[in-house]
N, CA and C atoms of all chains as a GROMACS GRO file, in nm:
protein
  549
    1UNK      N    1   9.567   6.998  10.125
    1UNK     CA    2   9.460   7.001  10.224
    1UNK      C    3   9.350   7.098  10.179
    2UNK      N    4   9.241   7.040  10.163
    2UNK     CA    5   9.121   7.126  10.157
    2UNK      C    6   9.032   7.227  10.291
    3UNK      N    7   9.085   7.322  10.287
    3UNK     CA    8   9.020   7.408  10.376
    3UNK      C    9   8.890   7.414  10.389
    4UNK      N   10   8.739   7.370  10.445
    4UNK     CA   11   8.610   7.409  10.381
    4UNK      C   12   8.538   7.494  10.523
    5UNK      N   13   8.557   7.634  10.534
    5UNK     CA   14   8.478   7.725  10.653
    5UNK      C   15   8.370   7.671  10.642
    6UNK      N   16   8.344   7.717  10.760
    6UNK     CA   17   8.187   7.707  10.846
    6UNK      C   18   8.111   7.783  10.739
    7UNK      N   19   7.959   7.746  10.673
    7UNK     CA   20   7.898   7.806  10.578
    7UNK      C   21   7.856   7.896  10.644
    8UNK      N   22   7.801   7.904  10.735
    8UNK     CA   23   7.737   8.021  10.827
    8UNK      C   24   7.811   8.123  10.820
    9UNK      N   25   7.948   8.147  10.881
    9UNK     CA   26   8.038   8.214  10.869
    9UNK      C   27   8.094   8.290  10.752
   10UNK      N   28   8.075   8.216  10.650
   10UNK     CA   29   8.127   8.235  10.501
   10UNK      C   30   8.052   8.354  10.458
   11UNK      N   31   7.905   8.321  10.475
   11UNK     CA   32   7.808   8.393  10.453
   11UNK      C   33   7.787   8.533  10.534
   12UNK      N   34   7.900   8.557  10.614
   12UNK     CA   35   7.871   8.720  10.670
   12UNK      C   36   7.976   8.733  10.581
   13UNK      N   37   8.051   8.715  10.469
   13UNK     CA   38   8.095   8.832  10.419
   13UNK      C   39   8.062   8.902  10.328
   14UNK      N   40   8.099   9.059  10.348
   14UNK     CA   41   8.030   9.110  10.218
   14UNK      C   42   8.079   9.226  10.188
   15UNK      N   43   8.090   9.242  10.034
   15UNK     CA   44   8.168   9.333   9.985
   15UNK      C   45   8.117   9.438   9.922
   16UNK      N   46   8.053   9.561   9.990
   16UNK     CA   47   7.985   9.637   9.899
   16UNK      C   48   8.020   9.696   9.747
   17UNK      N   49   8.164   9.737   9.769
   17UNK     CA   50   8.243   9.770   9.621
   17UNK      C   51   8.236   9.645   9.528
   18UNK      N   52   8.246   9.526   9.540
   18UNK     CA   53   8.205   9.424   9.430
   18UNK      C   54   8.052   9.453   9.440
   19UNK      N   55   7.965   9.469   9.466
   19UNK     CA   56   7.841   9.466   9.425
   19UNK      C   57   7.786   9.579   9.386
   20UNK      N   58   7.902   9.709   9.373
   20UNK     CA   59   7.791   9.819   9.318
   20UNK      C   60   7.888   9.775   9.186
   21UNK      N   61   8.021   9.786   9.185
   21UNK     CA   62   8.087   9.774   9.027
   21UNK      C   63   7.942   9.666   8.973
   22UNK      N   64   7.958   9.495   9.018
   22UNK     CA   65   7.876   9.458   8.963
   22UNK      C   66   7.703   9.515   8.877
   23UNK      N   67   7.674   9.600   8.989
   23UNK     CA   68   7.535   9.647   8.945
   23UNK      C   69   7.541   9.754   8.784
   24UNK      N   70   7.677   9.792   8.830
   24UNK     CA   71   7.732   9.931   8.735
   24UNK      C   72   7.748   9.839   8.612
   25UNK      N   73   7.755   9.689   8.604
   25UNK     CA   74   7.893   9.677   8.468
   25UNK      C   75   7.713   9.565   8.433
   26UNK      N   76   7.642   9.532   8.501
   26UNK     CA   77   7.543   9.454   8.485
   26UNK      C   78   7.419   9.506   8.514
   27UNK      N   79   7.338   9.620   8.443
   27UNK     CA   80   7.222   9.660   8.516
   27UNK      C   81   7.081   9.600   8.507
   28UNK      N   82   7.116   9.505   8.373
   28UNK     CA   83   6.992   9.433   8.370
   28UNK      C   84   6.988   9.280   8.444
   29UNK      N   85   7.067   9.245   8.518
   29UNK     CA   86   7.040   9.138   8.555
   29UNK      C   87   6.906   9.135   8.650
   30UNK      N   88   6.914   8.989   8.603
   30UNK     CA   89   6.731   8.974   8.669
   30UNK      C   90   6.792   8.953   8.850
   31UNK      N   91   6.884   8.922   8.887
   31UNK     CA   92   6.878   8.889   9.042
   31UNK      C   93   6.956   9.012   9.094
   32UNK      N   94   6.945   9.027   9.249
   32UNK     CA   95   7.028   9.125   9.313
   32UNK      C   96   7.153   9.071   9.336
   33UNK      N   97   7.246   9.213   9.305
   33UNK     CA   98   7.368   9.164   9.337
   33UNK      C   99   7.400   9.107   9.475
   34UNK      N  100   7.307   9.171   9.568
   34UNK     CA  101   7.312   9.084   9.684
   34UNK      C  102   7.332   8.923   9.713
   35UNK      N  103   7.213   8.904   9.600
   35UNK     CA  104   7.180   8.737   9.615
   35UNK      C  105   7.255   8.658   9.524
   36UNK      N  106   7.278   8.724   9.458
   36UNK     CA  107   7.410   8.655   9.372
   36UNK      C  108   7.567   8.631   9.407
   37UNK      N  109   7.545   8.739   9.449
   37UNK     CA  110   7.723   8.730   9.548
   37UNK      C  111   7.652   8.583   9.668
   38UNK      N  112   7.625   8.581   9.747
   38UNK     CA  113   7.563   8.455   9.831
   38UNK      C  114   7.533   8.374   9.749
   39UNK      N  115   7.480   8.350   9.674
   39UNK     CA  116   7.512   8.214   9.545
   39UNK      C  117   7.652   8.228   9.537
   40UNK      N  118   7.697   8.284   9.521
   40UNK     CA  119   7.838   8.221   9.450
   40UNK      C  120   7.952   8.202   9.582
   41UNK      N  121   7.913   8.280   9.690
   41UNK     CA  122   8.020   8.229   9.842
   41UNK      C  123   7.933   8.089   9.845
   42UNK      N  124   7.810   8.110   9.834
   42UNK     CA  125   7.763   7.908   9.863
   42UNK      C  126   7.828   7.823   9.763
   43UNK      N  127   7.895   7.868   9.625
   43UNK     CA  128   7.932   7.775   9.524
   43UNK      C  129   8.028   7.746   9.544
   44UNK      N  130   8.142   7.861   9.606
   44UNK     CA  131   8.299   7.805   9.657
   44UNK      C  132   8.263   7.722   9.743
   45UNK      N  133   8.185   7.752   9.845
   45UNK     CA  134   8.184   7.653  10.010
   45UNK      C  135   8.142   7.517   9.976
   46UNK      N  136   8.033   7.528   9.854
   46UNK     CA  137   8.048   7.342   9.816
   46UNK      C  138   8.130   7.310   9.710
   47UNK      N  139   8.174   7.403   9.604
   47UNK     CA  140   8.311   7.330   9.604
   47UNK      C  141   8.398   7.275   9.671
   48UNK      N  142   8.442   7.339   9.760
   48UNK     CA  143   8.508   7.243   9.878
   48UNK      C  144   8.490   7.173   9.946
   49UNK      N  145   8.358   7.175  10.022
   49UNK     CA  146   8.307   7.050  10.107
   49UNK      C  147   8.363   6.978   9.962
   50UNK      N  148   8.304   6.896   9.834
   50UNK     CA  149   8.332   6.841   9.725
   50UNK      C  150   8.453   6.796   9.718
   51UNK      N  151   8.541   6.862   9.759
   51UNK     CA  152   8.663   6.827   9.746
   51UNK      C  153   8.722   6.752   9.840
   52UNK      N  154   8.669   6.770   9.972
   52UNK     CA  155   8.744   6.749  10.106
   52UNK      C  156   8.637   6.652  10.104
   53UNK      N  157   8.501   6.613  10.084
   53UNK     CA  158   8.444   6.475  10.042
   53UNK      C  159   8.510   6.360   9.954
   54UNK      N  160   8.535   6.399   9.833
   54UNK     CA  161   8.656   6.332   9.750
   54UNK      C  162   8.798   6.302   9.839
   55UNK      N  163   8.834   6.349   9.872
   55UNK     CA  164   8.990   6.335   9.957
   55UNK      C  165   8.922   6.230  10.092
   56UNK      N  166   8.846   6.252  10.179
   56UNK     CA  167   8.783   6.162  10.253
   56UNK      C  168   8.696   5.987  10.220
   57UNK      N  169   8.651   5.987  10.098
   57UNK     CA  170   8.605   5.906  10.039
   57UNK      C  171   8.618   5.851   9.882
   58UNK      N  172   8.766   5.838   9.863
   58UNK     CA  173   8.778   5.838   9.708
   58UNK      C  174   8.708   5.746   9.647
   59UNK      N  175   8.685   5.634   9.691
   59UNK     CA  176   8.580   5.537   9.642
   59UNK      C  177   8.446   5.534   9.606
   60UNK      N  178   8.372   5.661   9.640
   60UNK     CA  179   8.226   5.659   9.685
   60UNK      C  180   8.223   5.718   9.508
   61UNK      N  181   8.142   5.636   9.455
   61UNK     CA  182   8.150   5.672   9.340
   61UNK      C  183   8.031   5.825   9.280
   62UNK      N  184   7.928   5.819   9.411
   62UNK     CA  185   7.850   5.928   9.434
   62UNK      C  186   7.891   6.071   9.390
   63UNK      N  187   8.074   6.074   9.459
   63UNK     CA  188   8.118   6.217   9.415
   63UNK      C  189   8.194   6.203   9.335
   64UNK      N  190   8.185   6.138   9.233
   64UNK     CA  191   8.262   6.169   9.085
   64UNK      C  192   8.174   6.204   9.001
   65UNK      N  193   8.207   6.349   8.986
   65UNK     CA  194   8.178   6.452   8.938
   65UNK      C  195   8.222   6.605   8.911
   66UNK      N  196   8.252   6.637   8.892
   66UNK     CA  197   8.291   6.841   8.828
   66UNK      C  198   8.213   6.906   8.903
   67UNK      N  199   8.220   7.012   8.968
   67UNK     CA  200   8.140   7.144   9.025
   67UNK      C  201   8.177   7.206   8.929
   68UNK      N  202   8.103   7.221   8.800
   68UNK     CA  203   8.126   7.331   8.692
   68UNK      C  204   8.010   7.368   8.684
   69UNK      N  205   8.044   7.502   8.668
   69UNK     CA  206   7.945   7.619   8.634
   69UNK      C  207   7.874   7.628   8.510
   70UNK      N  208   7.711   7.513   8.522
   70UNK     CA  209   7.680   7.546   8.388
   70UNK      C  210   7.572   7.680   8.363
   71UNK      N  211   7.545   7.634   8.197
   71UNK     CA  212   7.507   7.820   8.110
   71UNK      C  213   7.410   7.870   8.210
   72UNK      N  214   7.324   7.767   8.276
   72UNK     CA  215   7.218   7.876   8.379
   72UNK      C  216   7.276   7.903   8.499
   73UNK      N  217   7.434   7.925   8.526
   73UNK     CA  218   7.474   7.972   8.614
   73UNK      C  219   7.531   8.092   8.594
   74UNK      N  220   7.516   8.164   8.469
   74UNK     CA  221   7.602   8.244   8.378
   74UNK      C  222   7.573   8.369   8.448
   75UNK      N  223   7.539   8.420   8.521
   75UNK     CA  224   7.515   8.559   8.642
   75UNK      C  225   7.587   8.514   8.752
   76UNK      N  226   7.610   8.429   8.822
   76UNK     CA  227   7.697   8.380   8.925
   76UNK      C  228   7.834   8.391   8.866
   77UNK      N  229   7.848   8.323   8.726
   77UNK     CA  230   7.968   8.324   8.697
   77UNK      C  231   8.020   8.509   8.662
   78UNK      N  232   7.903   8.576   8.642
   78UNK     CA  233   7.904   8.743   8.622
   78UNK      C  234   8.027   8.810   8.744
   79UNK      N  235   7.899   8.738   8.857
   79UNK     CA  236   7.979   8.807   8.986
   79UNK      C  237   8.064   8.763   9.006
   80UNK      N  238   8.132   8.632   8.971
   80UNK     CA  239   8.281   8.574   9.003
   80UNK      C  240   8.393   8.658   8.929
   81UNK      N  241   8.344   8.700   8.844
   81UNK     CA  242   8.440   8.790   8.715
   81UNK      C  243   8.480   8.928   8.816
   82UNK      N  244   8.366   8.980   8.829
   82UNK     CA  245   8.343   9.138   8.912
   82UNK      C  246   8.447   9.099   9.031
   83UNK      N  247   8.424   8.994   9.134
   83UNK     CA  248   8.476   8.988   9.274
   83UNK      C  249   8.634   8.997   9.223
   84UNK      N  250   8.654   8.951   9.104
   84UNK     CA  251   8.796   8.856   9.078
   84UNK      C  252   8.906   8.998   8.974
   85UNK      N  253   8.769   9.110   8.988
   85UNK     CA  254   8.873   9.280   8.935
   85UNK      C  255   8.908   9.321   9.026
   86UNK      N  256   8.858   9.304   9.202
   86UNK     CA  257   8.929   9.370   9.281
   86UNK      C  258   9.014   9.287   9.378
   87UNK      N  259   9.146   9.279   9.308
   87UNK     CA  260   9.242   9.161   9.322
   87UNK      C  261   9.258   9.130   9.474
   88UNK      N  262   9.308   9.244   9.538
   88UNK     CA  263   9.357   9.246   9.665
   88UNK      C  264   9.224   9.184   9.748
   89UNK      N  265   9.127   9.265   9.764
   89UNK     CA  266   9.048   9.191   9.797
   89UNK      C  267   8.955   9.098   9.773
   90UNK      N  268   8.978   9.028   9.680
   90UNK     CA  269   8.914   8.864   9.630
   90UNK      C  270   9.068   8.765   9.689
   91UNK      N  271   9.160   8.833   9.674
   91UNK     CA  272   9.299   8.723   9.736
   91UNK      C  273   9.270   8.735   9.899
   92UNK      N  274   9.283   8.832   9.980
   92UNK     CA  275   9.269   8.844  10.112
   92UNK      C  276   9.114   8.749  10.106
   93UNK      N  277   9.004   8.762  10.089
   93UNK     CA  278   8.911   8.668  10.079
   93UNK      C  279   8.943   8.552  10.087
   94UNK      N  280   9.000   8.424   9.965
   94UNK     CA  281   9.007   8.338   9.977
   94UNK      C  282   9.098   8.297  10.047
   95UNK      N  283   9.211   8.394  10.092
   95UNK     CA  284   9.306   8.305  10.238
   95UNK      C  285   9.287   8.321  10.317
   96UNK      N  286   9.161   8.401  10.372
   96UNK     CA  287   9.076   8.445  10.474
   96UNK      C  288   9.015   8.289  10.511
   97UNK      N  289   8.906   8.263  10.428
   97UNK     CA  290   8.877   8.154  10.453
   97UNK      C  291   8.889   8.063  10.383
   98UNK      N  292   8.946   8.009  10.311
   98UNK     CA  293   9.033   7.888  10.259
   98UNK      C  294   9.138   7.856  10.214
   99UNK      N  295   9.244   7.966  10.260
   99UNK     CA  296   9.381   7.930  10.304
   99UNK      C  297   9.432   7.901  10.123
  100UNK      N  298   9.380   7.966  10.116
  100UNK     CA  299   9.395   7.931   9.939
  100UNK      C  300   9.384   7.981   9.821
  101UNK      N  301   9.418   8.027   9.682
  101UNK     CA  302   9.367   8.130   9.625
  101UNK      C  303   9.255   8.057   9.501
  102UNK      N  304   9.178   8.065   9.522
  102UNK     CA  305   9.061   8.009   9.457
  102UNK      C  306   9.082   8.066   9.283
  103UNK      N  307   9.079   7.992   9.204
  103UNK     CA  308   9.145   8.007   9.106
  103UNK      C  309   9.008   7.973   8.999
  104UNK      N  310   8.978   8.026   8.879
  104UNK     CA  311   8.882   8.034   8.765
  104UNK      C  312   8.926   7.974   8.625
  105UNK      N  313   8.891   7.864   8.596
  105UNK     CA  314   8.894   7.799   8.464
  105UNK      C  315   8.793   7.861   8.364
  106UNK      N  316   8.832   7.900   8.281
  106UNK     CA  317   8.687   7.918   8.188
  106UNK      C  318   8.675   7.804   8.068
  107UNK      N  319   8.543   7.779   8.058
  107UNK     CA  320   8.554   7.644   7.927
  107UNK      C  321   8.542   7.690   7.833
  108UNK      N  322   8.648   7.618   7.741
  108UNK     CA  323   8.629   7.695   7.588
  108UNK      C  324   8.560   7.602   7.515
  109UNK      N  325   8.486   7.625   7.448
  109UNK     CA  326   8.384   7.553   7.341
  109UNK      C  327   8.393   7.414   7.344
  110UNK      N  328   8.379   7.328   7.386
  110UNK     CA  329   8.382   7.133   7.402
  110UNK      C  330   8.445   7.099   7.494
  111UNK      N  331   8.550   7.197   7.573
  111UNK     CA  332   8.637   7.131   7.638
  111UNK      C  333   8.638   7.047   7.736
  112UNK      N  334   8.468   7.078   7.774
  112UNK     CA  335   8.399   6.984   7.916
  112UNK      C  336   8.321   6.905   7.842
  113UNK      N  337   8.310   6.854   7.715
  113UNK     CA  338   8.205   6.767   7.671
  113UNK      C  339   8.228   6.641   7.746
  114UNK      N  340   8.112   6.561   7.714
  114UNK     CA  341   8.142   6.412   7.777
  114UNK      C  342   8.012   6.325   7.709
  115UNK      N  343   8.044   6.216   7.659
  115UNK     CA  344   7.946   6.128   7.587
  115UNK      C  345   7.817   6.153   7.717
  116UNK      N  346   7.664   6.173   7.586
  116UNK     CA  347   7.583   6.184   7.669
  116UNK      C  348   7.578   6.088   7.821
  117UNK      N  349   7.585   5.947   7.840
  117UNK     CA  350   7.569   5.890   7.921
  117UNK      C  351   7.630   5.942   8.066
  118UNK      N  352   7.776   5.963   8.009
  118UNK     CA  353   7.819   6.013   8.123
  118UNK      C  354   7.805   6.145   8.205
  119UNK      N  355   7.736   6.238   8.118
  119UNK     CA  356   7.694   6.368   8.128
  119UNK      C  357   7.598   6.344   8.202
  120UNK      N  358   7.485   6.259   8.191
  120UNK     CA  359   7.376   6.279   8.251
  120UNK      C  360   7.432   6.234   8.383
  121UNK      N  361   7.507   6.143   8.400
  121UNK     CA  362   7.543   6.018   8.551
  121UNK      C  363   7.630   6.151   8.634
  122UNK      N  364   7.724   6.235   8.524
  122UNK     CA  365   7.777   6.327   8.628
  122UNK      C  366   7.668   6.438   8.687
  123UNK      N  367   7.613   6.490   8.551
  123UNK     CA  368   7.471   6.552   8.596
  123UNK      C  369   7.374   6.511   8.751
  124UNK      N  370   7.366   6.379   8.729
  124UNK     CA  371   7.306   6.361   8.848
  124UNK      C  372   7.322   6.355   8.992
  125UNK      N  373   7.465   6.299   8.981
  125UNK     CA  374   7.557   6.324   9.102
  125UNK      C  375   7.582   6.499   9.153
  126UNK      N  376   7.588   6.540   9.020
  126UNK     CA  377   7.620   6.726   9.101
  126UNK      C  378   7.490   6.759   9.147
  127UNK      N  379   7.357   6.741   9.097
  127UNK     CA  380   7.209   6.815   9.133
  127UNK      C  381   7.220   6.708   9.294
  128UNK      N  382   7.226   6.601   9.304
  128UNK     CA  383   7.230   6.543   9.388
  128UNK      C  384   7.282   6.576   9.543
  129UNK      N  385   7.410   6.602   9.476
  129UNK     CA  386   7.493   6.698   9.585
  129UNK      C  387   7.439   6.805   9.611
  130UNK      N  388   7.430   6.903   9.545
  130UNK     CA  389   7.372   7.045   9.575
  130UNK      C  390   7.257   7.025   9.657
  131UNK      N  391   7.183   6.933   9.616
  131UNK     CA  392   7.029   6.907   9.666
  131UNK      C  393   7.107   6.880   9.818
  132UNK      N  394   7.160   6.795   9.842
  132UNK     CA  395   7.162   6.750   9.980
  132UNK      C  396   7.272   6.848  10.067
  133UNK      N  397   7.311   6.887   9.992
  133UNK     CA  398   7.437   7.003  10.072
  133UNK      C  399   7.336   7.105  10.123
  134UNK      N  400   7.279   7.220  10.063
  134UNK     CA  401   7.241   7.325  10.005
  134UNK      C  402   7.090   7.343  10.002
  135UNK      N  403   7.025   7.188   9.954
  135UNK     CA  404   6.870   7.247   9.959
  135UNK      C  405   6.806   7.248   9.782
  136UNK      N  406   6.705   7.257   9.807
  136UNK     CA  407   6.615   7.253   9.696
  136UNK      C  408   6.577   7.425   9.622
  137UNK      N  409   6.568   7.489   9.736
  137UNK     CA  410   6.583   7.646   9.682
  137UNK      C  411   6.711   7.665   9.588
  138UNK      N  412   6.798   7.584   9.654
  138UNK     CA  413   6.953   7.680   9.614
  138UNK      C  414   6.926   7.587   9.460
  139UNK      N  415   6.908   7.459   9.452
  139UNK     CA  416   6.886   7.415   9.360
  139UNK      C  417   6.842   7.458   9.193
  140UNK      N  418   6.737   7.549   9.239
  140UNK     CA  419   6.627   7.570   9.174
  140UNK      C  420   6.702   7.710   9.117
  141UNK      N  421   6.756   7.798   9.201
  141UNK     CA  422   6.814   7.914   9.163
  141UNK      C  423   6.876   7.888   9.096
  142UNK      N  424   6.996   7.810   9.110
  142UNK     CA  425   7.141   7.788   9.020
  142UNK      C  426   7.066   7.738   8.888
  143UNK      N  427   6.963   7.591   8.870
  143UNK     CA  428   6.938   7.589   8.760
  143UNK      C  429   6.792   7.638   8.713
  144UNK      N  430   6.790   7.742   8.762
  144UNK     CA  431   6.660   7.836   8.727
  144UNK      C  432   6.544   7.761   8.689
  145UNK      N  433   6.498   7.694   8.784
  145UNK     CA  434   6.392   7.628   8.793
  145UNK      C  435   6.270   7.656   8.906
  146UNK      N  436   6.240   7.795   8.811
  146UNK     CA  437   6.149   7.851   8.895
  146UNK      C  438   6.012   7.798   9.009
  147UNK      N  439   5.962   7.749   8.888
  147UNK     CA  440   5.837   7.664   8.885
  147UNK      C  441   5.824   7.543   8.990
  148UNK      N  442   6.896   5.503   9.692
  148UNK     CA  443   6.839   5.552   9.748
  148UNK      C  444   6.763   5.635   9.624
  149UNK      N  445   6.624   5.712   9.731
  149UNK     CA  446   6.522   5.799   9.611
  149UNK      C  447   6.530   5.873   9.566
  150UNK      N  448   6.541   5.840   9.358
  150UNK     CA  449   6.562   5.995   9.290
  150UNK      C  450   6.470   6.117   9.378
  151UNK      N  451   6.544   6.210   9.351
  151UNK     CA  452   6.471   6.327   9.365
  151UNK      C  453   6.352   6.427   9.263
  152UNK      N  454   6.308   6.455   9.255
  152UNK     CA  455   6.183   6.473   9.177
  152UNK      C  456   6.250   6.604   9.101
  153UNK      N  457   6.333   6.745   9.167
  153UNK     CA  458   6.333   6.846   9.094
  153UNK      C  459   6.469   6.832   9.067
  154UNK      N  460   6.537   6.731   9.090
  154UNK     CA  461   6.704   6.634   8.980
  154UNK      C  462   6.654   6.605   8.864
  155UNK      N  463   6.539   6.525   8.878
  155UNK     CA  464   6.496   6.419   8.778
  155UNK      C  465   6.490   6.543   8.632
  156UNK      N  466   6.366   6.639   8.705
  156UNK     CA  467   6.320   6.737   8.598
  156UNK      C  468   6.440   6.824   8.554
  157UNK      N  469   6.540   6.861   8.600
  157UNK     CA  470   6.653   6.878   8.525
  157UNK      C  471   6.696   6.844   8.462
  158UNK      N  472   6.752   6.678   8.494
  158UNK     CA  473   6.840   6.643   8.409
  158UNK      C  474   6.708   6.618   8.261
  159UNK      N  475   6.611   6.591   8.268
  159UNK     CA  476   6.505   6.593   8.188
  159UNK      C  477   6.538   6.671   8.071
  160UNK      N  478   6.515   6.786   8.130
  160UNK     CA  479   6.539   6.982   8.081
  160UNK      C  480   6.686   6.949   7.975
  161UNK      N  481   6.805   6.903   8.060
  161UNK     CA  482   6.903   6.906   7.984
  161UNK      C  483   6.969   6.840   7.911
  162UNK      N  484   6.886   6.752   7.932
  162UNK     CA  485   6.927   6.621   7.806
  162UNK      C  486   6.858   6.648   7.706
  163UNK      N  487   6.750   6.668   7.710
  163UNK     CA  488   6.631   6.741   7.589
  163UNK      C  489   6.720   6.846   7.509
  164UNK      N  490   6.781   6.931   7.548
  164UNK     CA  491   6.815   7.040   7.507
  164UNK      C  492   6.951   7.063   7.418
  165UNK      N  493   6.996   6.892   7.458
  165UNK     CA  494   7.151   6.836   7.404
  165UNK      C  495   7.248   6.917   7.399
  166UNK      N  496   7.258   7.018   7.491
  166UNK     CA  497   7.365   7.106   7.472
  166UNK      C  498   7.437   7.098   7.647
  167UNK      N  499   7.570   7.089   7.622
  167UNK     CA  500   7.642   7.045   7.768
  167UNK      C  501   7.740   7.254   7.777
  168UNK      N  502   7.616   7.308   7.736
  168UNK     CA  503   7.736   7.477   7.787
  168UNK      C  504   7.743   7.440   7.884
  169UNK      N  505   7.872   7.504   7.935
  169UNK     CA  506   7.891   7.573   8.043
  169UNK      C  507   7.988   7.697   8.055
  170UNK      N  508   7.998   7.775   8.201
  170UNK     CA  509   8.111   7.878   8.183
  170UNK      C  510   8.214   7.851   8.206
  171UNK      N  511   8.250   7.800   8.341
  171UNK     CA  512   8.388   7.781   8.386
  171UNK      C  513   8.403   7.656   8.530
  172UNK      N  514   8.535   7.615   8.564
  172UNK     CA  515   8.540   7.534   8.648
  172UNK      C  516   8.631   7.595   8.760
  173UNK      N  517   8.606   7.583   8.904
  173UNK     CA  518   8.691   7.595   8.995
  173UNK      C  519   8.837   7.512   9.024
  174UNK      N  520   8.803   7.426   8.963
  174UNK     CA  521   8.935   7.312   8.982
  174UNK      C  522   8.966   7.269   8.848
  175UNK      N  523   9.090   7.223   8.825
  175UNK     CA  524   9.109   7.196   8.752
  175UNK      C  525   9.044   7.028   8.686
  176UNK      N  526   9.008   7.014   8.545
  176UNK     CA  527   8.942   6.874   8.522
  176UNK      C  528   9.001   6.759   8.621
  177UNK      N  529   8.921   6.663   8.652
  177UNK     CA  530   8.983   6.509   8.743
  177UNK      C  531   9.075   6.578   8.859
  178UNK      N  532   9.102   6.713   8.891
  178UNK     CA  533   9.098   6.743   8.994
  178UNK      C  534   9.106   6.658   9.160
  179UNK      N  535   9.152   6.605   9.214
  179UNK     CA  536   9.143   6.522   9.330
  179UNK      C  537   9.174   6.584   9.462
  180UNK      N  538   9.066   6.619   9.534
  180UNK     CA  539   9.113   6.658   9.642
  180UNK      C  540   9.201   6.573   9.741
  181UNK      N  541   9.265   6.674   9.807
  181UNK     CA  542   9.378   6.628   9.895
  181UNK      C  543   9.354   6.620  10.060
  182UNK      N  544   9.404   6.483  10.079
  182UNK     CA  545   9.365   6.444  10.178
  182UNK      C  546   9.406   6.509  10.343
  183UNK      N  547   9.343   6.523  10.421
  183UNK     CA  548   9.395   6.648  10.533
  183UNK      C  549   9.474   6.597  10.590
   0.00000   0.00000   0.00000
């Protein structure tokens, strides 16, 4: 069973000790640790909607696709590292609200490749999603598309 | 239904760029969520 909290909700939590270590172990990052930690509680929360969409609609060929973290997400994936040193509380977190312990793959060099065609078709389905979950801001942040 | 205009210019961006990095995944590959 896919647990997916209320996003609203998700979004009051906050951990000041993950965000000063973060600031401490990362001082040049271009975003605040503030806004980065909230990128990345919005990246679990649509991971899961994603999931609990998939389990609700296995057919819809719309959500076949990966929520993987690509290279212009590589500061989100910063703060996932930071949240994921202070064990006790990144575990109390995710069974807090998703009954679950949210767990980190890292890709090693090809391991997510996929013939261009299908890259782009999954490509489009994830911007797709995000877009309609999330918004065009959140969009733009994750793939740094300022402009 | 209508592409989206700042999808389009992505996937644009990243096909141009022919490189599929990424960091990491929450689920495991083909992953299937489970039904409630």
């Amino acid at each position: 069973m896919t647990v997916v909290p209320d996003i609203n909700e998700l979004l009051k939590y906050i951990n000041p000790r993950v965000l000063k270590r973060y600031e401490k172990d990362y001082p040049d990052s271009p975003l605040k640790p503030e806004e980065l930690f909230e990128e990345l509680l919005k990246y679990f929360w649509l991971s899961h909607q994603h999931q609990s969409d998939k389990a609700d609609s296995p057919s819809d060929e719309s959500l076949h696709f990966d929520c993987i973290m690509h290279a212009e997400m590589q500061e989100m994936d910063n703060m996932w590292h930071t949240f994921i040193l202070f064990t006790k509380d990144y575990a109390d977190f995710c069974n807090h609200y998703f009954e679950n312990f949210i767990h980190h793959y890292p890709i090693l060099d090809g391991d997510a490749e996929l013939p261009p065609e299908e890259y782009e078709m999954d490509l489009y389905r994830y911007l797709t999603y995000i877009h309609n979950q999330l918004g065009e801001a959140t969009l733009r942040k994750w793939f740094k598309e300022d402009k | 239904m209508k592409p989206i205009p700042i999808v389009i210019k992505i996937i644009k961006r990243k096909m141009k760029a022919r490189s599929q990095e990424c960091c990491c995944r929450i689920f495991e590959k083909n992953a299937q969520g489970a039904k409630c």
